[in-house]
C-alpha positions in Angstrom: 113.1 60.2 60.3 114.7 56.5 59.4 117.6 55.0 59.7 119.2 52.4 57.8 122.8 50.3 57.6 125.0 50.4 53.8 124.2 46.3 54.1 120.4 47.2 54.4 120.2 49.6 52.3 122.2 47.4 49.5 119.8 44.9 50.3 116.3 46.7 50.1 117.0 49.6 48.1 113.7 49.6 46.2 111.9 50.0 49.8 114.4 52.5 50.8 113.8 54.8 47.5 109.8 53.8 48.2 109.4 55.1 51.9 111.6 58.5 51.1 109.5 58.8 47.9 106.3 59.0 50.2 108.1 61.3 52.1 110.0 59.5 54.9 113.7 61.1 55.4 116.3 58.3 55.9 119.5 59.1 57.6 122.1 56.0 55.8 124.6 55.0 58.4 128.2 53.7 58.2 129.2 51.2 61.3 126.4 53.3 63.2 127.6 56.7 62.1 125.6 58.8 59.8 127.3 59.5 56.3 124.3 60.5 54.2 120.7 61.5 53.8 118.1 60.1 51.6 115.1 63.0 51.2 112.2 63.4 48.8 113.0 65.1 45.7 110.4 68.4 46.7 108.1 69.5 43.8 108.3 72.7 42.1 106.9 75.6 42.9 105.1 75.3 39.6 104.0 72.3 40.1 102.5 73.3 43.6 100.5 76.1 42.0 99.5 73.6 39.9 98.3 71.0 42.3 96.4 73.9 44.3 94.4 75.1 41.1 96.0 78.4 41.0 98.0 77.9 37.5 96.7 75.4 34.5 98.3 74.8 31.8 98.3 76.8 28.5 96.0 75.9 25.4 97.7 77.6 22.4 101.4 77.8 21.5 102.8 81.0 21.7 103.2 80.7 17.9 99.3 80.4 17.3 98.3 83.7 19.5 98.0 86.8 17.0 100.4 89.8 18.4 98.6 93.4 19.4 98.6 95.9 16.3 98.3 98.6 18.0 97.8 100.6 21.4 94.7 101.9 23.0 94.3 105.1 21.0 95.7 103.7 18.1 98.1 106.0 17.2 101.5 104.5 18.5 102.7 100.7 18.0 102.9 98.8 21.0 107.2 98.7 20.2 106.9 102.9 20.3 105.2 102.5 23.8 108.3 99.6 24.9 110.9 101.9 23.9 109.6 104.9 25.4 109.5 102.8 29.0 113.1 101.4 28.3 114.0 105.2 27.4 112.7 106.1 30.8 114.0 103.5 32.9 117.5 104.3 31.2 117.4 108.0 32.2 
């Protein structure tokens, strides 16, 4: 963890905003008393997955993918089987 002056920080910002952006905390200081914290802005957790190769992102809109007609045995619309769970959960 850093520490830097309001008259240094005023005066190198950009290097400032650099070092916390690779990940340095910086503790800003007012006549030698700390006022404020500069920190890296943290990634989401999304984007984490992401990074780690657990999650990729998706190839088709929503809007392109066809919806299911029907239910295994193909007697009862896959809305019948929805509002039979919400029916349960309900009482």
């Amino acid at each position: 963890m850093s520490t830097v002056g309001i008259r240094a920080l005023k005066q190198n910002a950009s290097e400032v905003v650099r070092r916390a952006a690779a990940g340095d905390v910086i503790t800003v200081t007012d006549r030698g008393r700390p006022v404020a914290q500069i920190v890296p802005i943290r990634k989401t957790r999304l984007d984490e997955m992401r990074d780690a190769g657990l999650v990729r992102e998706a190839t088709k809109k929503p809007w392109d993918l066809t919806l299911p007609t029907a239910t295994a045995d193909g007697d009862r619309s896959w809305s019948e089987v929805l509002q039979d769970m919400r029916d349960d959960e309900r009482y």
